[in-house]
N, CA, C and O atoms as a printed pandas DataFrame, in Angstrom:
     atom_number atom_name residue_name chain_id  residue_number  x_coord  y_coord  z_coord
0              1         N          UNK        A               1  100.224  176.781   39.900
1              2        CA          UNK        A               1  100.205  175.876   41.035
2              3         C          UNK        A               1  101.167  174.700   40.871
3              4         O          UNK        A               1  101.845  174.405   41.855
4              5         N          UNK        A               2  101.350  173.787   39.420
5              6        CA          UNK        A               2  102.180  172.765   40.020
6              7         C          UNK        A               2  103.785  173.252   40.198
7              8         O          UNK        A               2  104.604  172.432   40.613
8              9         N          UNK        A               3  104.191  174.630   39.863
9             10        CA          UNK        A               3  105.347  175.325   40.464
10            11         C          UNK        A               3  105.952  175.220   41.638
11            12         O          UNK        A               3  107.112  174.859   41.837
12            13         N          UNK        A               4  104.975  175.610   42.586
13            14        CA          UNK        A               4  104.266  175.810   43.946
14            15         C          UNK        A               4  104.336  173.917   44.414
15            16         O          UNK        A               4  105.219  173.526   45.178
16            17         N          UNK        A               5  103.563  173.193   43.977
17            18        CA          UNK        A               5  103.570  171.950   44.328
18            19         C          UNK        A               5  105.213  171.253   44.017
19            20         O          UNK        A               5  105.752  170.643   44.940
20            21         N          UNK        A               6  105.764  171.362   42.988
21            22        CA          UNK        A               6  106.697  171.184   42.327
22            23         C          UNK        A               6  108.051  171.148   43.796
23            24         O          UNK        A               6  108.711  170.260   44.335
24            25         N          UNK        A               7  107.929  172.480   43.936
25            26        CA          UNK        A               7  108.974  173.196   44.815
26            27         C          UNK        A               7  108.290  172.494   46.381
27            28         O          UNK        A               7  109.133  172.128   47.200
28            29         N          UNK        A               8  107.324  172.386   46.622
29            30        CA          UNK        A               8  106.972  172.105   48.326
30            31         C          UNK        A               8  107.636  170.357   48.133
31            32         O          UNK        A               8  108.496  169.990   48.934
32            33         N          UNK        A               9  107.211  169.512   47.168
33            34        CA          UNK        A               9  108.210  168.114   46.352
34            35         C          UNK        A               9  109.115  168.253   46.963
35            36         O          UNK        A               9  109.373  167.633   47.994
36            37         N          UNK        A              10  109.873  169.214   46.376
37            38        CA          UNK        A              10  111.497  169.264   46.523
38            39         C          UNK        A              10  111.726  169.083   47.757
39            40         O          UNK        A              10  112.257  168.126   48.321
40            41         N          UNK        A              11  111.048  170.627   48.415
41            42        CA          UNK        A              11  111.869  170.577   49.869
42            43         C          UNK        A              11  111.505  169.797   50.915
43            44         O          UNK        A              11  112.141  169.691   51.964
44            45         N          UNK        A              12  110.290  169.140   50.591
45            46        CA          UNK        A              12  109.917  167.944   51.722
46            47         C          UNK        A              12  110.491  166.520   51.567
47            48         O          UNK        A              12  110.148  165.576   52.278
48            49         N          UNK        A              13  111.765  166.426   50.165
49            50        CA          UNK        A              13  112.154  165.178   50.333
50            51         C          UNK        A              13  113.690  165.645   50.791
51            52         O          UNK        A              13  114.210  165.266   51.840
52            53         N          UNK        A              14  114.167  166.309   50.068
53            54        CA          UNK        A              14  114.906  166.706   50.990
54            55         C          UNK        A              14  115.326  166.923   52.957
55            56         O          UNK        A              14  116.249  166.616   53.712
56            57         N          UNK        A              15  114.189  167.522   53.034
57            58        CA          UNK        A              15  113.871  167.659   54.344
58            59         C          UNK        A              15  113.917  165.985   55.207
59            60         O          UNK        A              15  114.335  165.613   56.304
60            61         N          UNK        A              16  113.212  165.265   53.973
61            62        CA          UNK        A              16  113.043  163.965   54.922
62            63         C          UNK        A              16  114.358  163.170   54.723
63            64         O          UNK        A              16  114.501  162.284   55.566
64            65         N          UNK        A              17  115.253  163.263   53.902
65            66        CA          UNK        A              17  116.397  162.526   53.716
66            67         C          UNK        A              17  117.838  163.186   54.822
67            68         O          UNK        A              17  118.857  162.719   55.330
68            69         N          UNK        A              18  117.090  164.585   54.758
69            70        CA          UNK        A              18  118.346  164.898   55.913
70            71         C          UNK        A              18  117.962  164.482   57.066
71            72         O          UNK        A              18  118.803  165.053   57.760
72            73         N          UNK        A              19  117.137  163.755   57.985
73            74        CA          UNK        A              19  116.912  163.496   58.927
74            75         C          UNK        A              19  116.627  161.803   58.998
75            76         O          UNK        A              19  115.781  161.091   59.537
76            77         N          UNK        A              20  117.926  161.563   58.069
77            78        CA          UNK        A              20  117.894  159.765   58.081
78            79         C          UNK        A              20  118.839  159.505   58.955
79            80         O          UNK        A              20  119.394  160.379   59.621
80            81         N          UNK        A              21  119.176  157.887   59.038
81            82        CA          UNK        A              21  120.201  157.793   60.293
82            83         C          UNK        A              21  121.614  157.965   59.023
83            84         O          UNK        A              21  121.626  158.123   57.802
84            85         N          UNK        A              22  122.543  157.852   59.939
85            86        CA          UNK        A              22  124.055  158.660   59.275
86            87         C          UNK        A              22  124.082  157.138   59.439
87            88         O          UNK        A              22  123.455  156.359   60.155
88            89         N          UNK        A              23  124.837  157.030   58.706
89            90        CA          UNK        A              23  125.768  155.188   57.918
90            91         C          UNK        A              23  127.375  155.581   58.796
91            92         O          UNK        A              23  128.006  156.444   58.186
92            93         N          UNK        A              24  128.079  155.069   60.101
93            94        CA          UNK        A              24  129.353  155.312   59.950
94            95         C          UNK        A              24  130.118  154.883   58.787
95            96         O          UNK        A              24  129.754  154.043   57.964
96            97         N          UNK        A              25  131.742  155.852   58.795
97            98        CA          UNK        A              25  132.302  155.133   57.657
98            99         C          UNK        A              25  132.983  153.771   57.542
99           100         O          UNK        A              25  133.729  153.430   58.460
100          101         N          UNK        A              26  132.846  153.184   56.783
101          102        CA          UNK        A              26  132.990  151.826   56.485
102          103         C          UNK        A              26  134.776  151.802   56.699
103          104         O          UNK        A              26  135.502  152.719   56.315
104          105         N          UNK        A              27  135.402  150.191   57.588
105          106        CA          UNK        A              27  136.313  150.584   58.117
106          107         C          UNK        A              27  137.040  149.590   57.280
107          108         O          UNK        A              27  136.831  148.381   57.186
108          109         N          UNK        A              28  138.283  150.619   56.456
109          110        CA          UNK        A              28  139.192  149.239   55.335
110          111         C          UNK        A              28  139.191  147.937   56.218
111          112         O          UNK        A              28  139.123  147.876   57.446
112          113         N          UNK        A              29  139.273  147.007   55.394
113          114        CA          UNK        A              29  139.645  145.867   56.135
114          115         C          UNK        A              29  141.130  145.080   56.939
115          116         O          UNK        A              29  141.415  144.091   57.614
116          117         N          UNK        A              30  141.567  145.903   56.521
117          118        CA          UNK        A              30  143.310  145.841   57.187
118          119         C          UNK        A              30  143.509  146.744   58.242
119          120         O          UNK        A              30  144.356  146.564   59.117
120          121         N          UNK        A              31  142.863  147.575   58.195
121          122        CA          UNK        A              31  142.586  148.425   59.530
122          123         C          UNK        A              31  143.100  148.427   60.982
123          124         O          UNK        A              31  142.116  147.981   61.571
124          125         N          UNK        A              32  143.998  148.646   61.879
125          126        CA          UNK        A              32  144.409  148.278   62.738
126          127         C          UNK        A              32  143.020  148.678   64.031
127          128         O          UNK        A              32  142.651  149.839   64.205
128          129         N          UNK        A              33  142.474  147.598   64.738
129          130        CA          UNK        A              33  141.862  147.781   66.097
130          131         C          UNK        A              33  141.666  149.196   66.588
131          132         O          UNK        A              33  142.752  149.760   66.724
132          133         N          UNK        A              34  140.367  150.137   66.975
133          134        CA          UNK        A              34  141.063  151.384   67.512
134          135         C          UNK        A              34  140.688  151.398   69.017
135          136         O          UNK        A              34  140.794  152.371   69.763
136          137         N          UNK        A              35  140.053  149.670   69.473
137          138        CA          UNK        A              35  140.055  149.978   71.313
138          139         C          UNK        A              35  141.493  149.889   71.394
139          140         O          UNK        A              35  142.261  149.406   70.562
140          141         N          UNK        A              36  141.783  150.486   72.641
141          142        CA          UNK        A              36  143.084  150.535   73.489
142          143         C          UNK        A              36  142.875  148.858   74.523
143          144         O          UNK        A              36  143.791  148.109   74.861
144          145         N          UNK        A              37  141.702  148.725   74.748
145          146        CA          UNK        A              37  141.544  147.342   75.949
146          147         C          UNK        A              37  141.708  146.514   75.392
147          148         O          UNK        A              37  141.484  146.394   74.188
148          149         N          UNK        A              38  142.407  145.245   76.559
149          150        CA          UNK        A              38  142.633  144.228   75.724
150          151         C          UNK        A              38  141.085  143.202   76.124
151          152         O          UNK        A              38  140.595  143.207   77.253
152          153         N          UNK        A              39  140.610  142.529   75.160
153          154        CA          UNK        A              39  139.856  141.646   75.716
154          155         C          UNK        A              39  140.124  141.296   77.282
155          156         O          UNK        A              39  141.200  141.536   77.828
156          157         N          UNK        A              40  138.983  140.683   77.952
157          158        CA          UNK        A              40  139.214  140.622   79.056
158          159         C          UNK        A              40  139.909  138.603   79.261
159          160         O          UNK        A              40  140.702  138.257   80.136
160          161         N          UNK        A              41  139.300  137.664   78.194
161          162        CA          UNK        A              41  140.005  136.836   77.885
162          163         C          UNK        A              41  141.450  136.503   77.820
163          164         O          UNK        A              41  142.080  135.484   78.101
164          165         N          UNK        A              42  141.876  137.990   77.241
165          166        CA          UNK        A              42  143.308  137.545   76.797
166          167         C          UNK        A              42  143.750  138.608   78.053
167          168         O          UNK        A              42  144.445  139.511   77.588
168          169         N          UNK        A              43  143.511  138.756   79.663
169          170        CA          UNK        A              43  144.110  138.832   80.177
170          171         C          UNK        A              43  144.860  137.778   80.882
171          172         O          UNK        A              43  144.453  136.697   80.456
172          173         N          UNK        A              44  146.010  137.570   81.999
173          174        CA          UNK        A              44  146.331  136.825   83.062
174          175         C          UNK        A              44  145.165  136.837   84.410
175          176         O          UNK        A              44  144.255  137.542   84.847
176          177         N          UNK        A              45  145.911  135.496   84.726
177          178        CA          UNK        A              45  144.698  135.211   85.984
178          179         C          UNK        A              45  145.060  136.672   87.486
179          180         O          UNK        A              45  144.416  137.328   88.305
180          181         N          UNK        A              46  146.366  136.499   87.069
181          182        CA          UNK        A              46  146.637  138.088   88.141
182          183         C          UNK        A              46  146.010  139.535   87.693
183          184         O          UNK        A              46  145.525  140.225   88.590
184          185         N          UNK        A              47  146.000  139.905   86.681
185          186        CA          UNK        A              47  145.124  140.612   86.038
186          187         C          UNK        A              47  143.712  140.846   86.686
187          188         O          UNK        A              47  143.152  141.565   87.513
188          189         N          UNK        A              48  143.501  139.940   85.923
189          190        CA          UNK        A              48  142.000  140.035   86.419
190          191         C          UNK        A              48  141.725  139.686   87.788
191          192         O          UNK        A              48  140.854  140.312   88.390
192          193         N          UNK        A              49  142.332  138.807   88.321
193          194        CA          UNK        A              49  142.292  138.994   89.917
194          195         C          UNK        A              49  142.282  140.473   90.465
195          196         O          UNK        A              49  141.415  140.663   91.317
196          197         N          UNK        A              50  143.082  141.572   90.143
197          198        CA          UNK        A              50  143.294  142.678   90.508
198          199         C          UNK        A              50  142.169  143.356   90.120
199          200         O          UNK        A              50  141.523  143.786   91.075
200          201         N          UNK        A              51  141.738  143.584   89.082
201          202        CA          UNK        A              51  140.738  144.016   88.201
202          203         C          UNK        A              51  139.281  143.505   88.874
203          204         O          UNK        A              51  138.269  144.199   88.771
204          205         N          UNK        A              52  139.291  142.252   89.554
205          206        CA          UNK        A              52  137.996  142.020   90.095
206          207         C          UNK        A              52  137.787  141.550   91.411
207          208         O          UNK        A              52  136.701  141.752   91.954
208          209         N          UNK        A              53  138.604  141.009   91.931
209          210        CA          UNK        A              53  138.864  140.838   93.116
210          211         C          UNK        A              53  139.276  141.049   94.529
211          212         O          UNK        A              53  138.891  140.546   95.584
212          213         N          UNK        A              54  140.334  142.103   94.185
213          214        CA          UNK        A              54  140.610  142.560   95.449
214          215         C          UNK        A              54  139.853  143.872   95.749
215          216         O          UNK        A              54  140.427  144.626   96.534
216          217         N          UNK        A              55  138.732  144.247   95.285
217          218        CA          UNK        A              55  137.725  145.456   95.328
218          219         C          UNK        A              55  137.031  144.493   96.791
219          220         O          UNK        A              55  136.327  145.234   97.477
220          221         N          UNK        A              56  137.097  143.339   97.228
221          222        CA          UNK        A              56  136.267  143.270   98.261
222          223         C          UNK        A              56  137.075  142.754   99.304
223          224         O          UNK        A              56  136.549  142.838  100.414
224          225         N          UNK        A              57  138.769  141.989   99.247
225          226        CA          UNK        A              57  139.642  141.471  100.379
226          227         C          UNK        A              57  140.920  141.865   99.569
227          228         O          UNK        A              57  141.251  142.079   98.403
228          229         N          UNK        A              58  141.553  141.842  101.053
229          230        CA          UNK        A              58  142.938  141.494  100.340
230          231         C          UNK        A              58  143.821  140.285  100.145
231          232         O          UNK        A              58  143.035  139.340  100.079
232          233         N          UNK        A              59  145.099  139.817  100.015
233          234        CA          UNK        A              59  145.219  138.179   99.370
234          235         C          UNK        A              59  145.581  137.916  100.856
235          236         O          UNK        A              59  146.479  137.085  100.984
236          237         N          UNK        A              60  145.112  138.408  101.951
237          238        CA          UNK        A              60  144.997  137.970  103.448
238          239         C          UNK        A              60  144.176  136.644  103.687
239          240         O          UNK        A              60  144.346  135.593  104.305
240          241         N          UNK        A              61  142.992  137.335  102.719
241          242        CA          UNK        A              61  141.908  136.375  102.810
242          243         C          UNK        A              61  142.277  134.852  102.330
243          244         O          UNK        A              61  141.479  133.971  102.652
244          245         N          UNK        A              62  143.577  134.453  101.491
245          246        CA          UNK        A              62  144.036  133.399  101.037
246          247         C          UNK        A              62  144.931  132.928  102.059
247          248         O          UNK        A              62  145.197  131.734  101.917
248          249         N          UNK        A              63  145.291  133.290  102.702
249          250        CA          UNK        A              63  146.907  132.778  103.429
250          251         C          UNK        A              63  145.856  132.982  105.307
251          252         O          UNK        A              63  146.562  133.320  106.256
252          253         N          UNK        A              64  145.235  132.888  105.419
253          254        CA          UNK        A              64  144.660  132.822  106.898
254          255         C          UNK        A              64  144.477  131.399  107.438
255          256         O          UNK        A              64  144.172  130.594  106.558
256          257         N          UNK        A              65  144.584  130.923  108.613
257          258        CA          UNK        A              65  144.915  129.725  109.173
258          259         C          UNK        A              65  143.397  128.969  109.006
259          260         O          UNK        A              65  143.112  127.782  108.855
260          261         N          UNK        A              66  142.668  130.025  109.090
261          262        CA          UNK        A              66  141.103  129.115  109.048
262          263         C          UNK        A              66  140.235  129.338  108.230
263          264         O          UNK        A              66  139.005  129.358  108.287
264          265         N          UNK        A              67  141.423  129.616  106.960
265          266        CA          UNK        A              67  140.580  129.707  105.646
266          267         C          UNK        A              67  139.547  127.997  105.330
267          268         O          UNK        A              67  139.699  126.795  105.548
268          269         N          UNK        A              68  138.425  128.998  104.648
269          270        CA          UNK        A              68  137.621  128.012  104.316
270          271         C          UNK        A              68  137.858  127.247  102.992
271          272         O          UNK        A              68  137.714  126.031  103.120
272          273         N          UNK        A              69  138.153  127.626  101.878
273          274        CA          UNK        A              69  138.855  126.486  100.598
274          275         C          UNK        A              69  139.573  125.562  101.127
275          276         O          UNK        A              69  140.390  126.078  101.889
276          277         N          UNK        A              70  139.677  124.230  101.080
277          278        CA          UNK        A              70  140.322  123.294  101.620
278          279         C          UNK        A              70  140.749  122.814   99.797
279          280         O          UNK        A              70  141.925  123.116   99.591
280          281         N          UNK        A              71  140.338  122.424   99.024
281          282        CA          UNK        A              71  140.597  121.878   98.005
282          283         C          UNK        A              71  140.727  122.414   96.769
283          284         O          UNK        A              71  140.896  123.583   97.115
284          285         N          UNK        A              72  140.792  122.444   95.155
285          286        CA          UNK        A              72  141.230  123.047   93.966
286          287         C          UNK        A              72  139.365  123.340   93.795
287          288         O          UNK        A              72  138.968  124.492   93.625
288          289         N          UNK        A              73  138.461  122.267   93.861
289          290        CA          UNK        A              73  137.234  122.775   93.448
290          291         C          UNK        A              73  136.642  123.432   94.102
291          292         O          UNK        A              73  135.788  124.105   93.525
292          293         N          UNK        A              74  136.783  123.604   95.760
293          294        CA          UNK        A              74  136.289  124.530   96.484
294          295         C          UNK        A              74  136.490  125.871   96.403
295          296         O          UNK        A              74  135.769  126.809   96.746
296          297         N          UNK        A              75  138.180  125.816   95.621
297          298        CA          UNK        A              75  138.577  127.336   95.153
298          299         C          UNK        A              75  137.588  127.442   93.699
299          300         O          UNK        A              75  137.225  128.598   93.484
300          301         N          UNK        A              76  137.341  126.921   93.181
301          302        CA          UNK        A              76  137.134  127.127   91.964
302          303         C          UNK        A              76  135.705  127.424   92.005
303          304         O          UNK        A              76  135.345  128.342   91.268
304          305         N          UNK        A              77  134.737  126.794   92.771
305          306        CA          UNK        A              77  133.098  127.321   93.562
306          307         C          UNK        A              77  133.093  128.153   93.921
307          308         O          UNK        A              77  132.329  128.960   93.393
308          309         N          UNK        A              78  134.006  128.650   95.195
309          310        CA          UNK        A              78  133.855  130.288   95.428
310          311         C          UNK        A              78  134.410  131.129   94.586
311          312         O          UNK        A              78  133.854  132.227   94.551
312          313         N          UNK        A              79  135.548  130.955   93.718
313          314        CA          UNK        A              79  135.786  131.921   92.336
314          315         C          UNK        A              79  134.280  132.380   91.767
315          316         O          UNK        A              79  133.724  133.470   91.901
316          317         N          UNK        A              80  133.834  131.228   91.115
317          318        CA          UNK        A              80  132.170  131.034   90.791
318          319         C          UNK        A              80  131.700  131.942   91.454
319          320         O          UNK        A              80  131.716  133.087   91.001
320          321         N          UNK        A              81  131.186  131.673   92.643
321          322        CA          UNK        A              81  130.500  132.384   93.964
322          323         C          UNK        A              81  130.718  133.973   93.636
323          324         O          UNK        A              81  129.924  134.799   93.187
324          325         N          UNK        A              82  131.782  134.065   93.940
325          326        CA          UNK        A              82  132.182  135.496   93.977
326          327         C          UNK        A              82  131.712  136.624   92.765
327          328         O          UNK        A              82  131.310  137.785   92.842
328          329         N          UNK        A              83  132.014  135.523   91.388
329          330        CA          UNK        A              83  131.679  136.521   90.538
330          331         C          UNK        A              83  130.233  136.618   90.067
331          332         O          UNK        A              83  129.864  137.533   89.330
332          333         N          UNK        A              84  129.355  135.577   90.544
333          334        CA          UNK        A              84  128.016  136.000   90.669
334          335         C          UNK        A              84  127.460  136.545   91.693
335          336         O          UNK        A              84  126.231  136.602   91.693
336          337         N          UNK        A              85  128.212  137.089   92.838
337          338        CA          UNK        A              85  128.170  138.372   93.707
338          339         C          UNK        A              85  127.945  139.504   92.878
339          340         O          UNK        A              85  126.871  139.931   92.455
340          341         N          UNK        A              86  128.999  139.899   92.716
341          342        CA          UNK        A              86  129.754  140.604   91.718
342          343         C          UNK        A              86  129.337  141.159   90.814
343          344         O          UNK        A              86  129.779  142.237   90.417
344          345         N          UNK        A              87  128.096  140.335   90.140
345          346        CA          UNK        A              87  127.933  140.434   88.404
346          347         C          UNK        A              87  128.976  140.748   87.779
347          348         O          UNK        A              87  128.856  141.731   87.048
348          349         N          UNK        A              88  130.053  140.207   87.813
349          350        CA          UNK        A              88  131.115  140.546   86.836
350          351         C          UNK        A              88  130.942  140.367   85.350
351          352         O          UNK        A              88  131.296  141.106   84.432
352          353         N          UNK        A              89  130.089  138.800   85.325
353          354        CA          UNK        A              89  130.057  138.093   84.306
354          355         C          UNK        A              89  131.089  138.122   83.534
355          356         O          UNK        A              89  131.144  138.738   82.470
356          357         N          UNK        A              90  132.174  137.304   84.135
357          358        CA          UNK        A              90  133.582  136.812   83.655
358          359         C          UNK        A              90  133.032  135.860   83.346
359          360         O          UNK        A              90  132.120  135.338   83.987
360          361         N          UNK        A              91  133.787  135.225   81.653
361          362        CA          UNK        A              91  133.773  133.865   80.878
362          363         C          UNK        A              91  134.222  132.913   82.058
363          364         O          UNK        A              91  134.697  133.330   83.115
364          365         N          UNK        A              92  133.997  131.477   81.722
365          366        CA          UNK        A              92  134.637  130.663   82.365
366          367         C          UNK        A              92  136.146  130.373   82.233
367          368         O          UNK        A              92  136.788  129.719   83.055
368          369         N          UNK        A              93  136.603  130.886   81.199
369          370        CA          UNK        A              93  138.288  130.275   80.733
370          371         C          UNK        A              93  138.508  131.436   81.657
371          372         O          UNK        A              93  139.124  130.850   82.546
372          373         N          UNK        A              94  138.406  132.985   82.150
373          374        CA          UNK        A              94  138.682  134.189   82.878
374          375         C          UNK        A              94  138.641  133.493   84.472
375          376         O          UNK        A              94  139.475  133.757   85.338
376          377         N          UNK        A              95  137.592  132.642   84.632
377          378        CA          UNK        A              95  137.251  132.303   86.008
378          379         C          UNK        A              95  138.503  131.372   86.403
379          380         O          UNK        A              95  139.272  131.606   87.335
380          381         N          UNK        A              96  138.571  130.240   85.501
381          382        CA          UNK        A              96  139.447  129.306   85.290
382          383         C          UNK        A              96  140.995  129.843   85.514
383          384         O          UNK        A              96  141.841  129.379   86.279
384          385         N          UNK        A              97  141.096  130.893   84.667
385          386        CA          UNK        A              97  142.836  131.576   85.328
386          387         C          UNK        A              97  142.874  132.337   86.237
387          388         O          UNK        A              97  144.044  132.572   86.536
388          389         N          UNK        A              98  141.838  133.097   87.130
389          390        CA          UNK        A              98  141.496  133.518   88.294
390          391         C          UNK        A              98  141.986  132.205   88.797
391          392         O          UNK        A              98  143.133  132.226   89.242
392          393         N          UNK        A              99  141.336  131.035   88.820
393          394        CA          UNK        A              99  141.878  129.971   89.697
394          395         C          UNK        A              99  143.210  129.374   89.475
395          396         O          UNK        A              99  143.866  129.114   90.483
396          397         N          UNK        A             100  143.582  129.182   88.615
397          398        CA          UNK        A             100  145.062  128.876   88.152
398          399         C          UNK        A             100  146.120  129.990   89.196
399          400         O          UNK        A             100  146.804  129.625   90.152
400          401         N          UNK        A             101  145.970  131.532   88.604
401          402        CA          UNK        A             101  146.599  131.842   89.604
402          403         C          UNK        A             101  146.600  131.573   91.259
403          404         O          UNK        A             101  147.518  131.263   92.018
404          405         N          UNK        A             102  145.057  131.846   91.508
405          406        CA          UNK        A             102  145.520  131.693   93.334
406          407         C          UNK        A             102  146.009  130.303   93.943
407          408         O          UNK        A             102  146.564  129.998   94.998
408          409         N          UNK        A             103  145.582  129.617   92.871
409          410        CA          UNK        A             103  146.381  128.277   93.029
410          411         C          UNK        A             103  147.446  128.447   93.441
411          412         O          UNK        A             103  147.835  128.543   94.605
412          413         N          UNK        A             104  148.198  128.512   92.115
413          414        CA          UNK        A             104  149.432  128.527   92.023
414          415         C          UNK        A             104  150.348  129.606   93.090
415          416         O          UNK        A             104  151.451  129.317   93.554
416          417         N          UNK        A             105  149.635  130.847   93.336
417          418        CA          UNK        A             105  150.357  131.563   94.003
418          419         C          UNK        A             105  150.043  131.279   95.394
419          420         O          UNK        A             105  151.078  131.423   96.045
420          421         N          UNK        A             106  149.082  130.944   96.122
421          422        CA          UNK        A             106  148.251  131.087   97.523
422          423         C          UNK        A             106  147.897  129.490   97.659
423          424         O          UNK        A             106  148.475  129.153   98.693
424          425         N          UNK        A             107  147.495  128.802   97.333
425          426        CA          UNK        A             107  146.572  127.476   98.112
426          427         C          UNK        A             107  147.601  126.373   97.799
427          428         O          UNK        A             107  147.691  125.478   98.640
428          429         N          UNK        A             108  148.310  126.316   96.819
429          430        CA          UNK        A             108  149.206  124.959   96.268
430          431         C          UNK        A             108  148.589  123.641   96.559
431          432         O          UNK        A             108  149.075  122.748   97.253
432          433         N          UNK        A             109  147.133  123.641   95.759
433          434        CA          UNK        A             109  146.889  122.322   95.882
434          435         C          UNK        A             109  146.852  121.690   94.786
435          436         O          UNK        A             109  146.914  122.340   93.743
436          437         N          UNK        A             110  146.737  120.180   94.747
437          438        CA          UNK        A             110  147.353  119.436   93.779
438          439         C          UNK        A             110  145.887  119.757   92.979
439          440         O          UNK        A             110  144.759  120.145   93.285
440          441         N          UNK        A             111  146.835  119.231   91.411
441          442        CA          UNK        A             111  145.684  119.639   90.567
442          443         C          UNK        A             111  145.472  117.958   89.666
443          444         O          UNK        A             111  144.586  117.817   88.823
């Protein structure tokens, strides 16, 4: 019998070690990045404008005679606005060059 016991030992630890979680392999530390995306941070405010914005207008909606933004913070509230529509959950420095660009390209108001 402890043959018998001996051997059922074996194959039940076995058994239980092959069904552990797998460890990925550990990645050298010089390693080059293997996403292809760039952070969404280190895009441009046109970028991500494209990427999140024009899914609901086009830059019509900026250049219309009775647009509602009158000022830099009113653009910068509905930027806000929009992306908690949205759930984008864009950082604020992302929101911030969202506004930089349409500034700069569409509203030209003083900053």
């Amino acid at each position: 019998m402890p043959k018998v016991f001996l051997l059922a030992l074996c194959a039940a630890t076995l058994t239980l070690t092959a069904c552990g979680e797998k460890q990925p392999a550990a990645t050298p530390p010089n390693a080059p990045p293997t996403a292809t995306m760039q952070p969404v941070s280190d895009l441009s405010g046109k970028a991500l404008h494209d990427a999140n914005c024009i899914s609901c207008h086009d830059s019509a909606v900026y250049t219309r005679a009775e647009r509602k933004v009158q000022d830099l913070a009113m653009l910068g509230a509905q930027v806000r606005r929009c992306n908690a529509n949205l759930g984008t959950q864009l950082f604020d420095e992302d929101l911030d060059k969202i506004v930089v660009y349409l500034n700069d390209s569409f509203y030209k108001f003083p900053k």
